[in-house]
C-alpha positions, 0 to 999 in steps of 0.5 A: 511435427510438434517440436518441444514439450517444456516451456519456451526458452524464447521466453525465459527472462534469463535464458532468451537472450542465450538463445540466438549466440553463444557468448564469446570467452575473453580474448587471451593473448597468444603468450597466454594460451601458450602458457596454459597448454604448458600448464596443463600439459606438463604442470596439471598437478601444480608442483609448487603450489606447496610453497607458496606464502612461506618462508624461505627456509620452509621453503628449502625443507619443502624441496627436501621433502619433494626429493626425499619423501622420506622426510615427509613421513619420518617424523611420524614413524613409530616402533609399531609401523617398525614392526609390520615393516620389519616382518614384510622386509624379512618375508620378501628377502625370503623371496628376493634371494633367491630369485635374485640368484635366477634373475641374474642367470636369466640376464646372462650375469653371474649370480651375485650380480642379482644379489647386488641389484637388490643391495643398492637400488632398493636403499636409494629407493627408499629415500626418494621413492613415494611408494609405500608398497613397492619392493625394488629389484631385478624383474624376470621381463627386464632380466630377459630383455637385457639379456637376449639384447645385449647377448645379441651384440656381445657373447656373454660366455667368450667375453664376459667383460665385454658383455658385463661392462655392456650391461652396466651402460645399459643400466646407467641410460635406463636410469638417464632415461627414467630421471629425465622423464621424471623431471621433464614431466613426461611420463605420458610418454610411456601411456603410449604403450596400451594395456592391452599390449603390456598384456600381451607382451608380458604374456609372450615373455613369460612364454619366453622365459619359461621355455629358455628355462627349460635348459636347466630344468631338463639338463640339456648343455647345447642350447639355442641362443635364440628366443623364438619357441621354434628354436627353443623347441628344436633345441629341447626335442633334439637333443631329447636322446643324448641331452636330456638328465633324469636326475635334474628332471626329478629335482626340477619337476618336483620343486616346480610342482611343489612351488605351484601348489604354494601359490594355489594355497596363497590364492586360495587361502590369502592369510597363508600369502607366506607360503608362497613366499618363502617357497623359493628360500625352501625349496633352495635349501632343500635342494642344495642339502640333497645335492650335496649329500648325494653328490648329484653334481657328479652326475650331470647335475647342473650347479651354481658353483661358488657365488663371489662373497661381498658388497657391490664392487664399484663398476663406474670405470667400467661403463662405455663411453665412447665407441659402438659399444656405447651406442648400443647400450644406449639403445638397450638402456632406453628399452629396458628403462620404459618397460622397467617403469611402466611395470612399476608404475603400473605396480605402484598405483595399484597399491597406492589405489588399494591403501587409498594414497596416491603415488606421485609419478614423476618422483617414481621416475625420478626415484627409479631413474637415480638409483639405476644410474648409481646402480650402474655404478656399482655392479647392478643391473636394471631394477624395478618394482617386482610385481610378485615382491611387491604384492607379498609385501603388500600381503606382509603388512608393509607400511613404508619403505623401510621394508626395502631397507630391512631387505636391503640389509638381509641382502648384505648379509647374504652376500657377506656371510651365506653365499658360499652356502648356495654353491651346490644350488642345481640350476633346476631348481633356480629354473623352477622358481622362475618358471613358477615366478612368471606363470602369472603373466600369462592372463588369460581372463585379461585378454577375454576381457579384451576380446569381449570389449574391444576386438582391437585391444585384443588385436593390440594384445595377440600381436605383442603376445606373438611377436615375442613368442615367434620372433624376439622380445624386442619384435614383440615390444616394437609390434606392441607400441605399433599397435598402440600408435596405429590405434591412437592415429585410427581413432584421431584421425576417424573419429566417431560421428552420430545421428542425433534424434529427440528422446520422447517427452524430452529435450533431450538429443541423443544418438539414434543407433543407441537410442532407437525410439529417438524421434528425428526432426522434419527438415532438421538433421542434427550430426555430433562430432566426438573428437577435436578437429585437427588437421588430421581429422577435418576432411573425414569429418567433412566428408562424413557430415556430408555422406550422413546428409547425402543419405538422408536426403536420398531416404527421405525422396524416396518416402517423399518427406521434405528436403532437410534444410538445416545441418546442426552440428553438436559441438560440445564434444569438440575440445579444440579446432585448428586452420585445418579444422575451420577451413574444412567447417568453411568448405563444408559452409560452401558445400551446403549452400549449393545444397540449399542447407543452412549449417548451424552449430550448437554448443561450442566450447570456450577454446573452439568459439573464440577461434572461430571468432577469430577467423571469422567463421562466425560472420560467414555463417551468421551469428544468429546460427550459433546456438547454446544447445541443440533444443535451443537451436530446434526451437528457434528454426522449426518456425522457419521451415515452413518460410523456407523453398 
């Protein structure tokens, strides 16, 4: 058939001397290419470019600025920013309060303790957080997994000491764990964890959280421990006789009920975002007026008691560090410090996307991971950046951190003057805020989405949302990253290969499958490879190049067409290539010759040809089988069909 429609490249002044070989990069030492990959790998973003040509003293304030953000901007803040932040820091303490109060009973903790997570860390945050958006504290995700975790070591009932003091351990490795991987530069480590999973690990803890609030939302005193929805039901409709209070049911249902319409109108209508967010302040009001009056708690009505007054005791005499005990928080502290920060990673860098700035990683974990670890030592439990919080400060018109600051401040002033004032608060009410807080994980059209785009990222998803549903939340997390990593070894080591054909009227080669009109080349096949070659790739990809070549040849005796007696390879997808990755090239270069078919490569890159230089594949071959592009190489060989057997 005729091949090529343009002008010949064999004749082009500039071009023809490209035809036959692929140009070979400069040769770099090995030190040197060792030194790029670490670059690139932990350094792509060139920290210190910035300081570069100056002073040493500029210098100096330039590493202040990179620790401490806030000096960055500082200079510029005026009363008018002051003034959107003030609102937003008033409007998600509004919020904060009370959720803190649920989050912390959520953990298995006193309700101070929530108070507390929200005093401290957001402070610390402030300086050294590069967020302008986020609003730190307790999370109901992170809150349900410290607290089923470390209630499965320590009962927190028979020995609150132990159990508090075990939360505390926790909460200082999950700041050890954010600060190292902000420093070390690894926060690729926590993208092993796929969205599709967070998705359904987020949705099944949701699940979770709202059927152990049931307990308070019902009344019921005996309670199962467990996680799993066939013990929080056993539990719920066993006791539904004798366990169940109808006045607590009313209070619940209703403030529930009522907590939900306020979210439907902030939906509905955005500019009424502060509906919705002080909802939770007022239905606690509300609901510890009418208990109180009523007495209700003399009725079986649940209640917080009395909350201790006061700022954040010191707590670092109270960490383990030696012992069983010491281990086991640090096993819980690494869980709770990864899921915390990728939830307000992911939190971040949405809003930063939205106001159009960016948010510096490793300053986040590095931020994060600092004020957990002085958050451990002064009574608080693992915080993070709250998704419903956040996005009310957002929607509040934030425009720095200072908005952590004011509601750090209302914070100390709640727990120094207005704690007494939540003691007949029922425990339904707190229960319904937590119920209404988390509904919105549940994201159904996320895990269509997935459905209708990748039936393994939905397979990723059900398995996370199941596994914390039917088991536990930290099944359900292990399930979530098993998941995530049999996807990366399914696609690393079966990478994608395709037929490649001529779009008509074109130089253009493209797959075959997507582009059905794309004409094949008589005695030419042409195959890409859409991955780097590794040691646990290169025998697949071997074997496919040959099970493509093998059908082929049987397609085309059967039609009584010609043998194929070139093999192009596309390499412009492959990125890197190992020994592995060239001695599976060289078994495949054997294997054809037996067949009577000449290999030939078309476009390799930079990194792929210089190794293949240096192991000397290309003498085996042949350098003149090397080619800049697949038309090159079709307009060079097509001639030489017809010479051929």
């Amino acid at each position: 058939m005729e091949i090529g429609s343009g002008p010949s490249l064999r004749h082009h002044p500039q071009l023809s001397s490209q035809i036959h070989k692929v140009e070979r990069p400069p040769k770099q030492n090995v030190l040197t290419e060792f030194q790029a990959v670490i670059k690139e790998t932990f350094f792509h973003d060139e920290p210190l470019r910035a300081l570069r040509g100056k002073r040493s003293h500029t210098k100096f304030y330039l590493v202040l600025q990179a620790i401490f953000p806030i000096l960055e901007w500082a200079g510029r803040y005026n009363l008018q920013k002051f003034r959107g932040d003030l609102i937003a820091g008033l409007t998600i303490a509004s919020l904060c309060v009370p959720q803190d109060i649920a989050y912390a009973r959520l953990a298995n903790l006193e309700p101070q303790y929530g108070l507390y997570s929200s005093f401290v860390p957001p402070l610390i945050y402030a300086f050294m957080g590069s967020s302008r958006d986020i609003a730190i504290g307790p999370v109901a995700v992170v809150s349900l997994l410290i607290g089923t975790m470390a209630q499965n070591e320590i009962d927190p009932k028979k020995n609150a000491l132990a159990y508090r003091r075990l939360v505390f351990t926790a909460t200082f490795f999950a700041g050890v764990t954010q600060f190292a991987l902000g420093l070390f530069r690894l926060g690729f480590l926590i993208d092993f964890l796929s969205h599709a999973a967070i998705v359904g690990f987020m949705a099944g803890a949701a699940i979770t959280i709202g059927l152990q609030q049931l307990k308070g939302l019902l009344g019921i005193t005996n309670f199962t421990k467990k996680t799993d929805i066939i013990s929080a039901m056993h539990s719920v409709f066993g006791t539904v006789h004798h366990g169940w209070n109808w006045q607590t049911i009313v209070i619940g249902l209703s403030f529930l009920a009522f907590l939900l319409l306020t979210k439907y109108i902030a939906k509905k209508y955005p500019k009424l975002f502060w509906v919705s967010a002080i909802a939770p302040l007022t239905c606690v009001i509300v609901a510890t007026f009418c208990v109180y009056i009523t007495r209700a708690d003399k009725e079986g009505v649940a209640i917080v008691n009395r909350i201790k007054r006061g700022i954040n005791p010191s707590s670092a005499h109270e960490i383990y560090w030696t012992g069983d005990l010491f281990l086991k928080g640090f096993k819980i502290g690494v869980v709770a410090g990864l899921i915390a920060l990728t939830e307000a990673i992911a939190i971040a860098r949405t809003l930063a996307a939205v106001k159009d700035y960016n948010v510096d990683g490793n300053k986040e974990m590095v931020a994060m991971g600092t004020m957990n670890i002085v958050g451990s030592m002064t009574s608080c439990y693992v915080a993070t950046g709250a998704f419903a919080r956040s996005a009310v400060n957002f929607m509040a018109g934030c425009n720095t951190a200072v908005a952590n600051i004011v509601m750090s401040c209302v914070v100390l002033l709640t727990l120094e003057l207005i704690t007494p004032l939540f003691e007949y608060t029922p425990n339904a009410v707190l229960a319904s805020i937590i119920i209404a807080a988390v509904f919105p994980l549940v994201d159904i059209p996320a895990a269509i989405l997935l459905w209708k785009i990748d039936k393994f990222d939905f397979l990723a998803c059900v398995g996370a949302f199941f596994g914390v549903v039917f088991k536990s939340v930290e099944i359900g997390l292990l399930i979530a990253v098993a998941i995530s990593f049999a996807k990366i070894l399914l696609q690393v080591t079966r990478p994608r290969t395709a037929v490649l054909g001529r779009l008509p009227g074109t130089l253009v080669y493209r797959n075959v499958e997507q582009y059905p009109n794309a004409t094949t080349v008589s005695g030419i096949m042409i195959i890409r490879v859409d991955s780097a070659i590794y040691f646990s790739n290169s025998n697949y990809i071997r074997e496919r190049i040959l099970r493509w070549l093998s059908n082929e040849e049987e397609d085309l005796k059967i039609n009584s067409q010609p043998r194929i007696k070139f093999l192009i390879i596309e390499m412009s997808p492959v990125t890197d290539i190992d020994t592995s990755g060239i001695h599976s090239f060289e078994e495949l270069h054997k294997t054809l010759q037996n067949r009577d078919v000449m290999l030939v490569l078309a476009n390799p890159g930079a990194i792929v040809t210089e190794k293949l230089h240096a192991s000397e594949f290309t003498k085996k071959i042949g350098e003149d089988m090397i080619f800049l592009t697949v038309a090159d190489a079709i307009e060079m060989l097509s001639p030489r069909i017809k010479e051929l057997p």
